[in-house]
C-alpha positions in Angstrom: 118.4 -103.3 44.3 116.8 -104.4 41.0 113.2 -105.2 40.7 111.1 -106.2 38.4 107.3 -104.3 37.8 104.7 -104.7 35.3 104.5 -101.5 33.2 101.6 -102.5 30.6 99.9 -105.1 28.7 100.7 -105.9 24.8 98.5 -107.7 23.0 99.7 -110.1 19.4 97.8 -109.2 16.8 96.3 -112.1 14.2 100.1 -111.1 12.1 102.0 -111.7 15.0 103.0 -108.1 15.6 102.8 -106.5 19.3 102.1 -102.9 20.1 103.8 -101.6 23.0 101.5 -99.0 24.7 102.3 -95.6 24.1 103.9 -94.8 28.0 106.3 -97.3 27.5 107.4 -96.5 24.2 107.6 -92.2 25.4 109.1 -93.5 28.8 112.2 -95.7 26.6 112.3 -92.8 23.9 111.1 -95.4 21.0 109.8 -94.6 18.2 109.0 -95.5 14.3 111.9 -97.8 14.1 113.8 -98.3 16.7 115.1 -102.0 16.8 114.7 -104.3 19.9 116.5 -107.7 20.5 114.6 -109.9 21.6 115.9 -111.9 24.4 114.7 -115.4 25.4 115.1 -117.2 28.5 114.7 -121.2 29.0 114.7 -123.3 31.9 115.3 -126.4 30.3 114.9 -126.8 26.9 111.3 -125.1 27.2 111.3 -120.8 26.6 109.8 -119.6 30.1 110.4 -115.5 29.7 111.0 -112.5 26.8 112.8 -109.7 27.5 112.8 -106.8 24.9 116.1 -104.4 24.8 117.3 -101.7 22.4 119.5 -103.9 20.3 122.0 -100.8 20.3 122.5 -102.2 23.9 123.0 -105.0 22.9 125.5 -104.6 20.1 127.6 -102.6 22.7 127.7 -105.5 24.8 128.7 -107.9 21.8 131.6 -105.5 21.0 132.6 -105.0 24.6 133.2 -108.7 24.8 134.6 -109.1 21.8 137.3 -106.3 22.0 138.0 -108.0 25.6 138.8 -111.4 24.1 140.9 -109.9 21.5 143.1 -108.8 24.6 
């Protein structure tokens, strides 16, 4: 069953930038580089939660549904 765990802290930086920790990025193979979609949740019209994916991931996704519609 899926659960959800709090790996590390990142911190924003006065530019807006975020550092992810070095264990996640070795753990997710990122580095220098590697995009990540960032994926917004609202309940409402108000943004409650961020979720960070490899945006390869998600262009799979994109192309599995579009292929799909095309039938």
């Amino acid at each position: 069953m899926d659960h959800y765990e709090i790996e590390a802290i990142a911190t924003v930086d006065s530019r807006g930038q975020i550092v992810l920790p070095k264990s996640v990025r070795e753990a997710f193979g990122m580095e220098a580089g590697t995009r990540l979609a960032v994926v917004v949740k609202r309940q409402g019209s108000s943004p409650c939660c961020i979720t960070l994916m490899p945006a390869s991931v998600l262009e799979g996704r994109v192309r599995e549904v579009v292929e799909t519609d095309r039938g």
